[in-house]
VMD Tcl script that builds the backbone (N, CA, C; Angstrom):
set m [mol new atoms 297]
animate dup $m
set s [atomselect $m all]
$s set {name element resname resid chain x y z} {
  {N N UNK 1 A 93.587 41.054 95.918}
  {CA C UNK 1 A 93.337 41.787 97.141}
  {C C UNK 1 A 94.436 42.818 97.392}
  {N N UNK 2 A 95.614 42.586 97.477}
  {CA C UNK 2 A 96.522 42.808 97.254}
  {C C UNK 2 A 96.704 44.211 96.541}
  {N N UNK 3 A 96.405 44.424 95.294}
  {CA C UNK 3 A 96.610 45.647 93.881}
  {C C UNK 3 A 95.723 46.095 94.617}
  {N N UNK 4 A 94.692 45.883 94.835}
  {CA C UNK 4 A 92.793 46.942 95.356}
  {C C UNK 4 A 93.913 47.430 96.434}
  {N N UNK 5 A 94.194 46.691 97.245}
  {CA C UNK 5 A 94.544 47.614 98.338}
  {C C UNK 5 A 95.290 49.135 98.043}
  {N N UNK 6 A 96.453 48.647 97.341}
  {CA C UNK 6 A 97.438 49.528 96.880}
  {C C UNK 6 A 96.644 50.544 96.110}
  {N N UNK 7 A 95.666 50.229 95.219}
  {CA C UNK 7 A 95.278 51.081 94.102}
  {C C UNK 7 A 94.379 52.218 95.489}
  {N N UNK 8 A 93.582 51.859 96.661}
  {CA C UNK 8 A 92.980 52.535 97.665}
  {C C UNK 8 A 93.798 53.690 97.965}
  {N N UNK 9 A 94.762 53.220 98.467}
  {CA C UNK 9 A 95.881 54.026 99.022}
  {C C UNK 9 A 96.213 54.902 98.073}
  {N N UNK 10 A 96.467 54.657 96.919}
  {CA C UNK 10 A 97.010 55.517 95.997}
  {C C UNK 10 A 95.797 56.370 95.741}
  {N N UNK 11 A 94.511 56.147 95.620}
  {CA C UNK 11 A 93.601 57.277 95.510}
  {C C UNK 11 A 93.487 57.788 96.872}
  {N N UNK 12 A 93.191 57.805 97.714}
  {CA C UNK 12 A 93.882 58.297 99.187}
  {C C UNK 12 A 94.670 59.208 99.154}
  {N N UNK 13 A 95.899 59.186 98.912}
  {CA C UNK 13 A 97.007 59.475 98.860}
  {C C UNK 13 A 97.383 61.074 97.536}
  {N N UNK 14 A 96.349 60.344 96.877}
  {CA C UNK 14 A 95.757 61.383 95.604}
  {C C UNK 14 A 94.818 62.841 96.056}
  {N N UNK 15 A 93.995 62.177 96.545}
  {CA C UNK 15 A 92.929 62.830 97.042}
  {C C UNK 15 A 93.350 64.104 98.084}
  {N N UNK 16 A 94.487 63.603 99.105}
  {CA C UNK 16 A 95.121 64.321 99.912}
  {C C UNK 16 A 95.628 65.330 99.522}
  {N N UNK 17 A 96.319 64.477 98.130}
  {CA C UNK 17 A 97.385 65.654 97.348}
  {C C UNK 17 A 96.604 67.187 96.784}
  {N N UNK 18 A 94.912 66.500 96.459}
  {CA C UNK 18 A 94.460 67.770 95.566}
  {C C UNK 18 A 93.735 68.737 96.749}
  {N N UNK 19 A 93.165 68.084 97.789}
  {CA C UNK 19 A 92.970 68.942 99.270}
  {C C UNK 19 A 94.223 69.657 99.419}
  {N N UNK 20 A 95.213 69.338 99.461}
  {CA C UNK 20 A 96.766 69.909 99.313}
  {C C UNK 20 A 96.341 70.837 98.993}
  {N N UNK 21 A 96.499 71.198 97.449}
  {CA C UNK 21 A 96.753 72.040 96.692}
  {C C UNK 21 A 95.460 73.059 96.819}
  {N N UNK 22 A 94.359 72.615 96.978}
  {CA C UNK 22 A 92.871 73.464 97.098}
  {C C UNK 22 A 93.418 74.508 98.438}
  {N N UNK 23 A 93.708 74.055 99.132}
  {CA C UNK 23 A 94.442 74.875 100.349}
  {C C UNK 23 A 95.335 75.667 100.484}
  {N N UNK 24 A 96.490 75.183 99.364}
  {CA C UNK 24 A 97.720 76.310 99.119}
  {C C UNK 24 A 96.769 76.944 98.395}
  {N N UNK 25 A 96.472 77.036 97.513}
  {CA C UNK 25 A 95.291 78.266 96.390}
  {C C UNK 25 A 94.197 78.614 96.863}
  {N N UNK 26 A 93.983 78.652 98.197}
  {CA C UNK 26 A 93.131 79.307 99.155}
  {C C UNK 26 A 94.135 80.404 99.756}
  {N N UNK 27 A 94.746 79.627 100.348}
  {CA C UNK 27 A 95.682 80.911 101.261}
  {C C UNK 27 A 96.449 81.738 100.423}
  {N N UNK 28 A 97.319 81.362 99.621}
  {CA C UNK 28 A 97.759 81.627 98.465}
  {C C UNK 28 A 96.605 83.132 98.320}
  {N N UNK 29 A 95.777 83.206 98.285}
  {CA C UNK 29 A 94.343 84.002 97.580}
  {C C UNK 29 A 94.442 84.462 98.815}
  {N N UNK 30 A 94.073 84.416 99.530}
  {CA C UNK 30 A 93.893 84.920 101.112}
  {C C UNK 30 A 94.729 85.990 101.320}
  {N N UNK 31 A 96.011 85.662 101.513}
  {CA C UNK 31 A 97.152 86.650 101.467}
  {C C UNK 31 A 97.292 87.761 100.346}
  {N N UNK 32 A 96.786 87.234 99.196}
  {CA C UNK 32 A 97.320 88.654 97.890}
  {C C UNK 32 A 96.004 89.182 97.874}
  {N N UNK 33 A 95.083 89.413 98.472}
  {CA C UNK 33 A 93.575 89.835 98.983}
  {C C UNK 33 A 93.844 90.780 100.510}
  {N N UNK 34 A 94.817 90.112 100.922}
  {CA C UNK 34 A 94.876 90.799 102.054}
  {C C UNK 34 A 96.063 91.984 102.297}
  {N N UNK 35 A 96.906 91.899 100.612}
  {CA C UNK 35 A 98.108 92.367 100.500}
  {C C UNK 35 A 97.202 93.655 99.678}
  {N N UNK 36 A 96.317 93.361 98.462}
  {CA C UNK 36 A 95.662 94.351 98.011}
  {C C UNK 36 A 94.541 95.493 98.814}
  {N N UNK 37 A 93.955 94.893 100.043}
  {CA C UNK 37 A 93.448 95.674 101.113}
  {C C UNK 37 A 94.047 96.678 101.561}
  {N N UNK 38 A 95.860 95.993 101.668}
  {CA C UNK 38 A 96.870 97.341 102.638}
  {C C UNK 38 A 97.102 98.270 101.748}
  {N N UNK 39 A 97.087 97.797 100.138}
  {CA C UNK 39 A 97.365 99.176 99.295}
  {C C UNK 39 A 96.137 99.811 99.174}
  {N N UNK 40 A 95.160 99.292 98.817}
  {CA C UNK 40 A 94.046 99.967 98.835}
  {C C UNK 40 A 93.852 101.282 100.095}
  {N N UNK 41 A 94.004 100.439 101.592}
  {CA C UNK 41 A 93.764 101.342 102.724}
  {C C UNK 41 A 95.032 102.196 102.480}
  {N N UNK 42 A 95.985 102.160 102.160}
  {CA C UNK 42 A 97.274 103.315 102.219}
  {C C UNK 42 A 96.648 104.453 101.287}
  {N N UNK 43 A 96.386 103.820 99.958}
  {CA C UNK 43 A 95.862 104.843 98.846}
  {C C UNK 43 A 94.545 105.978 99.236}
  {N N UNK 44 A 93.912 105.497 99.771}
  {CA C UNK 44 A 92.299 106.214 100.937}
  {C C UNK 44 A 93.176 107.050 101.432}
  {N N UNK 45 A 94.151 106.595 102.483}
  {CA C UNK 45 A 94.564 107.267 103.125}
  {C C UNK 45 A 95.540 108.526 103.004}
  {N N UNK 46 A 96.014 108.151 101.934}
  {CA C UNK 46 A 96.679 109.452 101.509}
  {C C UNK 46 A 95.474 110.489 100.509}
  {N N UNK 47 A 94.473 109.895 99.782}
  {CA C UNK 47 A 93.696 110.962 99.158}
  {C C UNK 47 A 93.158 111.677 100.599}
  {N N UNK 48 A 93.086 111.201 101.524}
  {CA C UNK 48 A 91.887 111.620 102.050}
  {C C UNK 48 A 92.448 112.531 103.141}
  {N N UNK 49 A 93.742 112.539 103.879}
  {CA C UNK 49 A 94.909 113.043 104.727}
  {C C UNK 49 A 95.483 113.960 103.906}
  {N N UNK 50 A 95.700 113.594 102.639}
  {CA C UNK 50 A 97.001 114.258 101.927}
  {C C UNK 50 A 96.748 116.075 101.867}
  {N N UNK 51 A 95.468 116.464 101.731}
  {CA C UNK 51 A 95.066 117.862 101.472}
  {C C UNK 51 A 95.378 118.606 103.098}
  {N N UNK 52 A 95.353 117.760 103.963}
  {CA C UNK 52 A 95.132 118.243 105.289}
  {C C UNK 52 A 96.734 118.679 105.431}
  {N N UNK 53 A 97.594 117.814 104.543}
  {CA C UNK 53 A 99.400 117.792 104.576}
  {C C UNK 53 A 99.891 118.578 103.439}
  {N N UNK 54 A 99.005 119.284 102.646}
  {CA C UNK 54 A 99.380 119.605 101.828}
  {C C UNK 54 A 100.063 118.860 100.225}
  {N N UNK 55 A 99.117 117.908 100.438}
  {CA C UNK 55 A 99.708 117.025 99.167}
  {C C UNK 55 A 98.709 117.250 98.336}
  {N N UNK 56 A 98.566 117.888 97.373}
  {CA C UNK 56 A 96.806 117.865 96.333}
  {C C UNK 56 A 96.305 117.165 95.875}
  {N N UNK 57 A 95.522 116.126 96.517}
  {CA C UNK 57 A 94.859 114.891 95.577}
  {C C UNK 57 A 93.424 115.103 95.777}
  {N N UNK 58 A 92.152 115.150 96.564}
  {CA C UNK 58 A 91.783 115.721 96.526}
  {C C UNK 58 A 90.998 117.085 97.141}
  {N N UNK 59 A 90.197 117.578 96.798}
  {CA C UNK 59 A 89.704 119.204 97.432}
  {C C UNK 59 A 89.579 119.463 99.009}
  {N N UNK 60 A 89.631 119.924 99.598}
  {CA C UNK 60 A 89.951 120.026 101.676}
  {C C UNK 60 A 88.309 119.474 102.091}
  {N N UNK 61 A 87.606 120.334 101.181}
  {CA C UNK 61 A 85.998 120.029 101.488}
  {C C UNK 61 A 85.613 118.440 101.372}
  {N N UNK 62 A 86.285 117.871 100.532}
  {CA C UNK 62 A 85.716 116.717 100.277}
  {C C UNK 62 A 86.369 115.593 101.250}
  {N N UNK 63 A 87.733 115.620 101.447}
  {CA C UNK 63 A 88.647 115.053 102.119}
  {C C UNK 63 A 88.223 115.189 104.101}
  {N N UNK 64 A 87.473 116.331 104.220}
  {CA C UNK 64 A 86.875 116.756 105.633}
  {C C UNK 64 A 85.453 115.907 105.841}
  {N N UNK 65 A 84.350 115.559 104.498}
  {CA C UNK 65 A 83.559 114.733 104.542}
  {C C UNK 65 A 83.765 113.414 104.584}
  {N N UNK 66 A 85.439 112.850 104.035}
  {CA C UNK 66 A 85.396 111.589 104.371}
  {C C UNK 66 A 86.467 111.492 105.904}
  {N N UNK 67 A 86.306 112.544 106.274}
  {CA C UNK 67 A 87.214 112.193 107.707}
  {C C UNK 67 A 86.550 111.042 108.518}
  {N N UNK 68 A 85.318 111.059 108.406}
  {CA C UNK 68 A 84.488 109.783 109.179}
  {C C UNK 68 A 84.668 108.863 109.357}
  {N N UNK 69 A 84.938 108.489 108.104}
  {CA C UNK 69 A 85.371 107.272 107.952}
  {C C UNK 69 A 86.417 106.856 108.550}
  {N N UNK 70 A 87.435 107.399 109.022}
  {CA C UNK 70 A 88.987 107.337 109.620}
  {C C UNK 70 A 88.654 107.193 111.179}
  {N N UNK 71 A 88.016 107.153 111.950}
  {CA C UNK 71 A 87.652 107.394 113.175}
  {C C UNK 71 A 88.963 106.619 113.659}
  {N N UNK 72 A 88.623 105.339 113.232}
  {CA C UNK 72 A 90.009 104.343 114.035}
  {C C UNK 72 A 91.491 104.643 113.706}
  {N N UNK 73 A 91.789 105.067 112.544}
  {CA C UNK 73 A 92.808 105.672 112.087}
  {C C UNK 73 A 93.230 106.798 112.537}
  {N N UNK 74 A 92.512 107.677 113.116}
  {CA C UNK 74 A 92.748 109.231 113.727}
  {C C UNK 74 A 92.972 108.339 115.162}
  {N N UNK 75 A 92.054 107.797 115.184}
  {CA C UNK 75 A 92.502 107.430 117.314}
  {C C UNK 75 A 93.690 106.462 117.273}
  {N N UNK 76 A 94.378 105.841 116.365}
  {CA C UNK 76 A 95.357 105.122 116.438}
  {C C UNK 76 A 96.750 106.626 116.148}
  {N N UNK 77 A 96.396 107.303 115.126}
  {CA C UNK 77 A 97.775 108.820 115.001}
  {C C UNK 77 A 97.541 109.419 116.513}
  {N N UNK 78 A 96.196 109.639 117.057}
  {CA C UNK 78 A 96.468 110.026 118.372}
  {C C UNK 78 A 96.800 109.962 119.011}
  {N N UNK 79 A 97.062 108.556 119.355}
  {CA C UNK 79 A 97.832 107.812 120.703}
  {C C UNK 79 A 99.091 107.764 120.458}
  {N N UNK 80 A 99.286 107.427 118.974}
  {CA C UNK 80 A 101.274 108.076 118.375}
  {C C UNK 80 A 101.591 109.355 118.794}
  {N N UNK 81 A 100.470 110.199 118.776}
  {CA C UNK 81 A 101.188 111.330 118.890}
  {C C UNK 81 A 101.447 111.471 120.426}
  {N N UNK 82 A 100.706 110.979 121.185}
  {CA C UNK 82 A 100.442 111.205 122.252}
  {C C UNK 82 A 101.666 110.630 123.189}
  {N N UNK 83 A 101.896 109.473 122.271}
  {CA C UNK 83 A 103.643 108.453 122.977}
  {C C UNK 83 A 104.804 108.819 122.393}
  {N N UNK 84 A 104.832 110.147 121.759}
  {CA C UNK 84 A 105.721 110.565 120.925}
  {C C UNK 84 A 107.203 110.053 121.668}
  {N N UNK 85 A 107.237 109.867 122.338}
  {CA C UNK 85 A 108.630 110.259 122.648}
  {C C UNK 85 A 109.216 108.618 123.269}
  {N N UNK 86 A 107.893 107.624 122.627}
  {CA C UNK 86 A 108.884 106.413 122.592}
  {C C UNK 86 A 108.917 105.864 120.985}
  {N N UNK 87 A 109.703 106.564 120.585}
  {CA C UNK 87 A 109.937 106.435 118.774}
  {C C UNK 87 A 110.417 105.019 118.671}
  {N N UNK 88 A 111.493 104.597 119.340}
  {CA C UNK 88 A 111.944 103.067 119.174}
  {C C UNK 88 A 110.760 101.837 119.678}
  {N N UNK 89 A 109.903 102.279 120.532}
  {CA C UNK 89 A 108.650 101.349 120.863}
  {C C UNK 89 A 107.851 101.249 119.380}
  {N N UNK 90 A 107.690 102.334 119.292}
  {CA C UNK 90 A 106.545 102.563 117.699}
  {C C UNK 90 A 107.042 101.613 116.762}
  {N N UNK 91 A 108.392 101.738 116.813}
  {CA C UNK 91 A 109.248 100.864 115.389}
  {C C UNK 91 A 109.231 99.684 115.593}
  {N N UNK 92 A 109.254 99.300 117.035}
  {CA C UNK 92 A 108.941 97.661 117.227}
  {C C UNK 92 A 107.633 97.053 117.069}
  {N N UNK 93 A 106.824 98.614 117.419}
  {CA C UNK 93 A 105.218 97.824 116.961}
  {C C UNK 93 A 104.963 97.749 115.611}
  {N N UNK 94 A 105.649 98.564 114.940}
  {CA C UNK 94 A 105.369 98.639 113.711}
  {C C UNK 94 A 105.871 97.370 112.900}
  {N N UNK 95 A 106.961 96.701 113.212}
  {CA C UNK 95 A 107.761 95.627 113.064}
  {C C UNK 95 A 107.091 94.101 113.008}
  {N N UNK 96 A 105.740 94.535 114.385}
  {CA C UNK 96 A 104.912 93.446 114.296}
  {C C UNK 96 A 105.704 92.406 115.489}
  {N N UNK 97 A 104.848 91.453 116.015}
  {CA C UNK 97 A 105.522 90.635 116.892}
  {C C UNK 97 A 105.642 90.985 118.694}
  {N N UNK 98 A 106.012 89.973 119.454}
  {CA C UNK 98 A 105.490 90.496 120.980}
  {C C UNK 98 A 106.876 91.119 121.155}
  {N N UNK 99 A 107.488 91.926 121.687}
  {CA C UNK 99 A 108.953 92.483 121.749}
  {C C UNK 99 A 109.077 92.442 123.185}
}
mol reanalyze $m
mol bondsrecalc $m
mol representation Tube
mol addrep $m
């Protein structure tokens, strides 16, 4: 009675361990998915801005058809531009966190 018990526990105890690990290699995945999104959205964002700044990636015409897509991105530079003059606020938002 005794060993059964122990041997329970130990698959228990097992079982926990591989839920464990299914979970770190979820989030684990979660995060470098969510790390490849921010390069992805930076990279858009400079093809698609960069002609407007003078950077040549690609043509003004084409870069003006995907302005659409940016809607939230233009109304988020707007309101920067618009608070210009609290530069140290921006850096704390940018920083992330309640300040």
């Amino acid at each position: 009675m005794y060993v059964l018990d122990r041997l329970r526990k130990l698959a228990r105890e097992l079982l926990e361990f591989v839920r464990g690990v299914d979970r770190a290699l979820l989030e684990e995945s979660v995060s470098a998915l969510e790390g490849e999104y921010l390069e992805l959205e930076s990279a858009f964002l400079t093809a698609v801005l960069g002609p407007l700044v003078g950077v040549r990636t690609l043509t003004p015409l084409l870069s003006l058809e995907l302005l659409d897509a940016l809607r939230g991105e233009l109304r988020v530079l707007a309101s920067r531009a618009f608070r210009g003059e609290d530069v140290l606020g921006d850096l704390m938002s940018a920083l992330g966190g309640e300040w």
